[in-house]
C-alpha positions, 0 to 999 in steps of 0.5 A: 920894876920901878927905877926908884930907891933909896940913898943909903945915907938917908936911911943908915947916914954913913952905914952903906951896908945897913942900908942896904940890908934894909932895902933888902926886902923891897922891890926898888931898881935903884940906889945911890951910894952915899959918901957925904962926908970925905972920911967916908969916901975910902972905906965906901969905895973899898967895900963896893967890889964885895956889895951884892948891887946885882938887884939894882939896874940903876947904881949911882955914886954921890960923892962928899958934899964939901972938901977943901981945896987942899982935898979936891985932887984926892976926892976926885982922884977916888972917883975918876975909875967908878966914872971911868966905869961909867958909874955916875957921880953926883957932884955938888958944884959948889965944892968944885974949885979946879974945874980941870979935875973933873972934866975928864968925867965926862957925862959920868959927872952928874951935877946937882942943883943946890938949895939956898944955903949954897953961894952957887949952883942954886938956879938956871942961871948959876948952872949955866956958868957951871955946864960952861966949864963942864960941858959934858957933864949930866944934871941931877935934879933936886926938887926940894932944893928948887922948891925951896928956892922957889915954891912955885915950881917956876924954877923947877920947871926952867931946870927942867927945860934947860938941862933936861937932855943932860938929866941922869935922875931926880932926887925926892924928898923935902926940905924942913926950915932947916933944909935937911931932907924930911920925908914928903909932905902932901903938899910937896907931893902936889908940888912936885906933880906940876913938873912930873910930866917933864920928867920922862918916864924912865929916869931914876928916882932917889929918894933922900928921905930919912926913913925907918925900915917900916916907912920905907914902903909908904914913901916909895909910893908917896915919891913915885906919886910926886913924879907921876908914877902912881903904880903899885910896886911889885 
């Protein structure tokens, strides 16, 4: 079995248990519980104990993209026992503010690169600043945000070689103008398989495509050929 799956806020937004009903069917070894928005941390976290997550060998937790300052110590509060458990927890850096609330994290914490709508975390660069103030943290790889911000792949590649020891797992999909997550193109596909060999092979894939129960087949495929692994899931 493959380590791959879905984002459950790609495919029911904040209807974790829907979601999950619909990859029900499908042989995917992985999942990312999504709680994009802060209202949904709580009733999220409260519903894990009594979700059946025994197919998946791969579970990961993303945490709300944005919270106030005021918020911060409670979000990361809701978090620290999953990363305490050795859950990872995906973080956008750009919300972080008070870099002490979440060093305790440890390699749990896993950072996500942005796109180009977002003041920091975007580049090689602006990461470097962040894994300063987080050395023990881990990396997850967004490829339509470092596609977005640069179509060559370029930057992709330098992510790669700076952080790919602390990779957790790689998010697929693409971005429209609007930079909302899309289902993949073939031009993102061909994109996406000029860094796939840097991508060892058994890190996970999410996928944040939003897709309909009868897509969701099609764009496993589609995401497992994007990171070079064109094999029949079974």
């Amino acid at each position: 079995m493959e380590t791959i799956g879905f984002s459950t806020g790609s495919l029911a937004r904040s209807d974790f248990a829907a979601a999950l009903d619909m990859l029900e069917p499908h042989a995917t070894g992985a999942v990312e519980l999504s709680a994009l928005r802060a209202r949904e941390l709580r009733p999220l976290l409260a519903a894990i104990p009594s979700l059946d997550l025994s197919a998946y060998h791969h579970v990961t937790l993303h945490g709300p993209s944005a919270f106030s300052p005021t918020e911060e110590r409670e979000v990361a509060g809701l978090l620290a026992p999953w990363a305490a458990q050795g859950w990872t927890i995906v973080v956008h850096p750009d919300s972080i503010r008070d870099f002490r609330l979440w060093a305790g994290f440890g390699a749990s914490l896993s950072i996500e690169n942005m796109d180009a709508r977002n003041p920091c975390g975007r580049t090689t660069g602006e990461l470097h600043a962040v894994f300063a103030r987080l050395p023990h943290a881990s990396f997850c790889l967004d490829l339509a945000h470092a596609r977005q911000l640069d179509p060559s792949m370029h930057e992709a590649r330098r992510l790669l070689g700076a952080f790919g020891e602390r990779l957790s797992h790689v998010h697929v999909s693409e971005l429209d103008a609007q930079s909302r997550h899309v289902r993949l193109s073939e031009a993102a596909v061909q994109a996406y398989e000029q860094v796939a060999e840097l991508i060892p092979l058994d890190t996970p894939v999410i996928i944040e495509a939003p897709v309909s129960a009868s897509q969701i087949e099609a764009e496993l495929e589609r995401s497992l050929r994007a990171v070079g692994r064109a094999v029949a899931l079974v």
